[in-house]
DOMIMI-775211 format. One record per residue (C-alpha): residue number from 1; residue in one letter; x, y, z. Coordinates in pm, 1 decimal, decimal comma, padded with zeros to 6 digits. Example, Ala and Ser with C-alpha at 12.3 -4.5 7.8 and 13.67 -1.06 7.14 Angstrom:
// DOMIMI-775211
R pos code       c1       c2       c3
R   1    A  01230,0 -00450,0  00780,0
R   2    S  01367,0 -00106,0  00714,0
This chain:
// DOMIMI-775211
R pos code       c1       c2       c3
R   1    X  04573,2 -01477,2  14120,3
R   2    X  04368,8 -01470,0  14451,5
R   3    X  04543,1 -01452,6  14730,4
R   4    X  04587,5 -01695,4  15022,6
R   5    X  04502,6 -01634,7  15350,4
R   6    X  04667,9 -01637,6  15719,6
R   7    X  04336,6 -01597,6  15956,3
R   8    X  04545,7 -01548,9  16263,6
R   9    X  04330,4 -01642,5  16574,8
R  10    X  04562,4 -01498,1  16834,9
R  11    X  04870,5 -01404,6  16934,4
R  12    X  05186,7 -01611,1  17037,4
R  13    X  05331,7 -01579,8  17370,3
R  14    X  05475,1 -01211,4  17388,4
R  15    X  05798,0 -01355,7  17491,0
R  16    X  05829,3 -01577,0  17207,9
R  17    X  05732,2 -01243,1  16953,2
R  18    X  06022,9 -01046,7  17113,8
R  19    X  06230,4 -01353,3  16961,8
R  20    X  06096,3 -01484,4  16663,6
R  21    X  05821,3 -01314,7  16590,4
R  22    X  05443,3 -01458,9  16569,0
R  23    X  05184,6 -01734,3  16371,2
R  24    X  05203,0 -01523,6  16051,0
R  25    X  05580,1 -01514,0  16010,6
R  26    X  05654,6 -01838,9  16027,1
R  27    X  05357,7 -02006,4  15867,3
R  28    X  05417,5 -01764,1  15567,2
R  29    X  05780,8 -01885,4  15448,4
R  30    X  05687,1 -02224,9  15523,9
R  31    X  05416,7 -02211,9  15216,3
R  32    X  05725,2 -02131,0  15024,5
R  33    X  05450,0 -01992,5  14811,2
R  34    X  05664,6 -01807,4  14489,4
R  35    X  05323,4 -01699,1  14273,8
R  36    X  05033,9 -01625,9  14511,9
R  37    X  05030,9 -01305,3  14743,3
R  38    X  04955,0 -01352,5  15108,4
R  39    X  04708,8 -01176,7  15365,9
R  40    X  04629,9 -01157,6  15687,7
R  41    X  04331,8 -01118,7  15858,9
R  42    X  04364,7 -01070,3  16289,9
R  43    X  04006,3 -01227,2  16335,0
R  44    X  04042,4 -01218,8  16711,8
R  45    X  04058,0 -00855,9  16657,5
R  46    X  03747,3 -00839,1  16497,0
R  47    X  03895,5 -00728,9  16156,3
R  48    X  03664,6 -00786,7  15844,3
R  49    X  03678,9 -01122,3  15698,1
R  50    X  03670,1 -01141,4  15309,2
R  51    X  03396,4 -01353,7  15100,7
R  52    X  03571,3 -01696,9  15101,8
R  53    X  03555,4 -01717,4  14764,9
R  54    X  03797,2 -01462,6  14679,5
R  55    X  04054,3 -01648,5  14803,3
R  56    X  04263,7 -01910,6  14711,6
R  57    X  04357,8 -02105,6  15013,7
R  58    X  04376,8 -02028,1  15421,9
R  59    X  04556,5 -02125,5  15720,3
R  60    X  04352,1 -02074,6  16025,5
R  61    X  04640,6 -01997,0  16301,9
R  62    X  04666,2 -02141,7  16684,0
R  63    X  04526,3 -01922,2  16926,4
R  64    X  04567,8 -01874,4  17322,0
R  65    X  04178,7 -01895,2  17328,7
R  66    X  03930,4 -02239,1  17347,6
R  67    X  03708,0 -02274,9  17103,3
R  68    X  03445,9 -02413,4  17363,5
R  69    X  03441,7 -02095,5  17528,7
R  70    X  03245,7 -01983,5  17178,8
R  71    X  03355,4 -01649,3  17179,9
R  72    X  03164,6 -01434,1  16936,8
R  73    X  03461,5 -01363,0  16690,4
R  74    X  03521,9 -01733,3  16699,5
R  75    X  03195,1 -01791,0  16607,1
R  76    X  03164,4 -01558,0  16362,3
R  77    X  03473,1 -01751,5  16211,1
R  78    X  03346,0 -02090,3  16242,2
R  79    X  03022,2 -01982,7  16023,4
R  80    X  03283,8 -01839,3  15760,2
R  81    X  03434,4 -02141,4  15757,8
R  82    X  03135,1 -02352,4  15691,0
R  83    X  03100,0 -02120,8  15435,7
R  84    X  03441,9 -02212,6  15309,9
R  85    X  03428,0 -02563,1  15307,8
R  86    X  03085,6 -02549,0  15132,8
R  87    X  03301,5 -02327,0  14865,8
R  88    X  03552,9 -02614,6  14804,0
R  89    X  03834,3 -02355,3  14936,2
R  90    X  04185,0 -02508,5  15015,0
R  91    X  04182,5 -02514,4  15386,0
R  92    X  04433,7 -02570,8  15633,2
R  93    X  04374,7 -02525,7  16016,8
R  94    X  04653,6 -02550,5  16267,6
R  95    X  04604,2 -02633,2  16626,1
R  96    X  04272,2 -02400,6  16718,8
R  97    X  04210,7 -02372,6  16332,3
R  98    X  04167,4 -02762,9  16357,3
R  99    X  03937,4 -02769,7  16657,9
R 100    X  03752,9 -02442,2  16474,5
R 101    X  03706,9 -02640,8  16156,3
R 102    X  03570,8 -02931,9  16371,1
R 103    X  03363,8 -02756,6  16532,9
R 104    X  03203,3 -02543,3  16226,9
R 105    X  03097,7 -02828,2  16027,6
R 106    X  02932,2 -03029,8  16335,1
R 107    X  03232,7 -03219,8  16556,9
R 108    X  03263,3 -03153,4  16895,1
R 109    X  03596,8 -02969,5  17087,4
R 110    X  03629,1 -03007,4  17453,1
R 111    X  03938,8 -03038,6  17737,2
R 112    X  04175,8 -03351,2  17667,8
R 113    X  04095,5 -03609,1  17918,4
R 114    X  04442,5 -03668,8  17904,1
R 115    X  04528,5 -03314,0  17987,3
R 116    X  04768,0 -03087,4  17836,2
R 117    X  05012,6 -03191,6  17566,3
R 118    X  05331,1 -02974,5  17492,4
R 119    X  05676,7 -03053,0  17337,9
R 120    X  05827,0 -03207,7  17046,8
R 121    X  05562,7 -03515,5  17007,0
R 122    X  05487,5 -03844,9  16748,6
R 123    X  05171,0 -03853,1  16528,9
R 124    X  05089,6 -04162,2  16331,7
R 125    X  04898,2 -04142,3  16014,9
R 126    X  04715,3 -04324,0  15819,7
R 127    X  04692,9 -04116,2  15515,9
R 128    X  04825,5 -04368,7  15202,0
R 129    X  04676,8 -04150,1  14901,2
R 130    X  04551,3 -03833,4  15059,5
R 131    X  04720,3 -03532,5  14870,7
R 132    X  04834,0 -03323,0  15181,6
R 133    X  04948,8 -03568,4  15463,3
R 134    X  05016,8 -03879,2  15205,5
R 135    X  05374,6 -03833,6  15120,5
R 136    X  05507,9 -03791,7  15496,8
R 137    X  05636,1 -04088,5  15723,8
R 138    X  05340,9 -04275,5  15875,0
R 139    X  05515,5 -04149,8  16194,5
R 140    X  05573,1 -03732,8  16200,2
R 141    X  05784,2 -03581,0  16427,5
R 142    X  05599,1 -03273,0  16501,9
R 143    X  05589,7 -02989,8  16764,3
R 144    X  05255,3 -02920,2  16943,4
R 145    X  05081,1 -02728,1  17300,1
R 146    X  04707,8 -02757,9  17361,0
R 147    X  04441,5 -02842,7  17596,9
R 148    X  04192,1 -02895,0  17411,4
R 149    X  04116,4 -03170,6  17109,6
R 150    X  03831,9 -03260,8  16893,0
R 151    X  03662,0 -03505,9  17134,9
R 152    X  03435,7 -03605,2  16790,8
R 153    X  03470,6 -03574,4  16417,0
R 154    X  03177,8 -03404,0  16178,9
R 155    X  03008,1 -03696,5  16045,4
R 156    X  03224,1 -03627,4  15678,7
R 157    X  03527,4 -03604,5  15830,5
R 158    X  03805,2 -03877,2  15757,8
R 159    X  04071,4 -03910,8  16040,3
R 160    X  04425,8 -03946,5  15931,2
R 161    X  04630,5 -03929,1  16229,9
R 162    X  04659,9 -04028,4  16594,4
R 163    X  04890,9 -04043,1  16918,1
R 164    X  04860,8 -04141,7  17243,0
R 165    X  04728,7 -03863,2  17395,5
R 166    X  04437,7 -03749,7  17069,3
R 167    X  04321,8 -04023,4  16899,6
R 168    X  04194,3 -03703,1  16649,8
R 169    X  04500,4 -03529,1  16560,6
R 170    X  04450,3 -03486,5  16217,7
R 171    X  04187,4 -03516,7  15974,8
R 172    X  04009,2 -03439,2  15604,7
R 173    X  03709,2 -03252,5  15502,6
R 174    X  03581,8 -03366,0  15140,9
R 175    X  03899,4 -03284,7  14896,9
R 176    X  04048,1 -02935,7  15003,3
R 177    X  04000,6 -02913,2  15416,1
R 178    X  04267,5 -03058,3  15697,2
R 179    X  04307,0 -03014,5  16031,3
R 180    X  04610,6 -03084,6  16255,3
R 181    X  04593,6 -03054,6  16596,4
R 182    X  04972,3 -02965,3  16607,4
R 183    X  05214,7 -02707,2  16477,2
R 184    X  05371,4 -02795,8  16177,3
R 185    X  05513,7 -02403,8  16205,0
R 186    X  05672,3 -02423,6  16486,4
R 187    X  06068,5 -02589,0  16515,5
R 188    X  06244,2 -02681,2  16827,6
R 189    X  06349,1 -02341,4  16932,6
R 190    X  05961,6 -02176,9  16907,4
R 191    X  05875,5 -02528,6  17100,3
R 192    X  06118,3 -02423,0  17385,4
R 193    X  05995,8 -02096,8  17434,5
R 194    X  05611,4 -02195,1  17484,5
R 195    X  05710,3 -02468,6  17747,3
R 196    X  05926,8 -02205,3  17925,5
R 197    X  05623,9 -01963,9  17899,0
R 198    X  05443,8 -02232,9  18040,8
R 199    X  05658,4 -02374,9  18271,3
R 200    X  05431,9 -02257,7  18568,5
R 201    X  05104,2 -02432,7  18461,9
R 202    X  05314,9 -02769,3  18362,9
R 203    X  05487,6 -02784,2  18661,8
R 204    X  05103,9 -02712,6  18899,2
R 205    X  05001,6 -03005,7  18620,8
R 206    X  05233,3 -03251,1  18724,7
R 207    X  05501,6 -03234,2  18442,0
R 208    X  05870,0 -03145,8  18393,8
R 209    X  05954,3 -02864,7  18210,1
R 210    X  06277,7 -02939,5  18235,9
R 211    X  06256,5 -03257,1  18084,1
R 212    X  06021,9 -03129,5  17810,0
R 213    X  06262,8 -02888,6  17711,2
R 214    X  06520,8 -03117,0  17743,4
R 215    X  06324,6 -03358,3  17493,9
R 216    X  06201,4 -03083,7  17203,1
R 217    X  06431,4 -03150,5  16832,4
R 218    X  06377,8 -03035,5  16508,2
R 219    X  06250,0 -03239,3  16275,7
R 220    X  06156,6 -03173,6  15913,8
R 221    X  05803,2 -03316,7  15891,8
R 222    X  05620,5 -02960,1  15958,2
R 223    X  05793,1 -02785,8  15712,1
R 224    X  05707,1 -03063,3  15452,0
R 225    X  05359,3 -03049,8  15497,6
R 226    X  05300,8 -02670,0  15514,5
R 227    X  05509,8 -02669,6  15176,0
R 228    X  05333,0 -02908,5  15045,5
R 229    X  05031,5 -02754,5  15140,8
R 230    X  05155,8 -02388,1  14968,1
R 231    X  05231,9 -02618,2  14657,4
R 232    X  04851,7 -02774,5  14671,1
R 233    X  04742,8 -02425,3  14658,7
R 234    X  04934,9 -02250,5  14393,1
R 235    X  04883,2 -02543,1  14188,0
R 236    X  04509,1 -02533,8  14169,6
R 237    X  04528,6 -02176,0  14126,1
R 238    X  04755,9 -02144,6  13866,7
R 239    X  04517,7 -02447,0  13674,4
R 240    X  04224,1 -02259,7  13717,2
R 241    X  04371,8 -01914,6  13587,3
């Protein structure tokens, strides 16, 4: 079988690795994948990225970086992604990966005009019949820290979720692509320790990290849709073996 893959776009907080580790480890038992192997790829690193169609699926990570700063590597990513798509690869881009895959087939990424969002948050969908996000509550309980959102959709894109702060938090591309602009990876605990590492910039914002910690719970609406995404995978794999 080919193999999925984790394109990891950067790298947690360091005090949050000394804990629990980083993307990679906790978006890999979430797939609760049991045939295909895994790899991963550091692309901010500038390590080699395989022909797209030798793999089977891929998660493109969160990263500390914005995609509108276009870095090169990022770049470089967002062509192989476009290259992906085109490939009718199973897709899945968290956070940055979502913004990425936006970006790479036409939307637009820029700051939130309603400024940073961080904590333990509510998305509403409107997915009835998709194959990733349609068997979750219409409201997901979800964990998610960003600055940035896709301000516009590619023109083929189909939006399936929203809150009050990113009317763009989740979408399709064709049959095998979805972005989410949050972190269905993450649980309360990983949550804590990025509003702690950020406590500085949301308190200079305006916000209580007190409260925001205070407010982060576990939920299991993440961990349904990245297994359900692993099972998505194997599936067609296994079918086309």
């Amino acid at each position: 079988m080919r193999p999925l893959l984790i394109l990891k776009m950067g790298d947690t907080l360091p005090e949050v690795f000394a804990r629990r580790g980083d993307y990679d480890a906790w978006i890999r038992p979430g797939l609760a994948l049991s045939r295909l192997p895994v790899e991963v790829v550091c692309a901010h690193r500038d390590e080699p990225l395989p022909p797209p169609e030798s793999l089977a699926g891929v998660v493109v990570t969160g990263s500390p970086a914005m995609v509108s700063a276009r870095e090169a590597w990022s770049e470089r990513c967002a062509a192989w992604l476009a290259r992906a798509v085109a490939a009718d690869i199973w897709i899945l881009g968290i956070c940055y990966g979502h913004q990425l895959l936006a970006h790479a087939l036409g939307g637009r990424v820029g700051p939130n005009p309603g400024g940073r969002q961080i904590g333990t948050i509510e998305v509403r969908l409107d997915a009835q019949g998709d194959p990733l996000l349609g068997g979750l509550p219409e409201e997901l309980v979800v964990q998610a820290t960003h600055v940035e959102v896709v301000r516009e959709f590619p023109e083929a894109a189909v939006r399936l979720g929203a809150n009050s702060m990113d009317p763009n938090a989740a979408f399709r591309l064709g049959d095998r692509a979805w972005g989410v602009q949050f972190h269905p990876e993450f649980d309360a605990d990983i949550m804590r320790g990025y509003i702690r590492g950020r406590s500085g910039l949301i308190a200079e914002e305006g916000g209580d990290p007190v409260a925001l910690e205070a407010a982060c719970r576990d939920s299991p609406h993440g961990a349904g849709l990245l297994a359900r995404f692993g099972e998505l995978v194997e599936s067609a794999e296994a079918e086309a073996a």
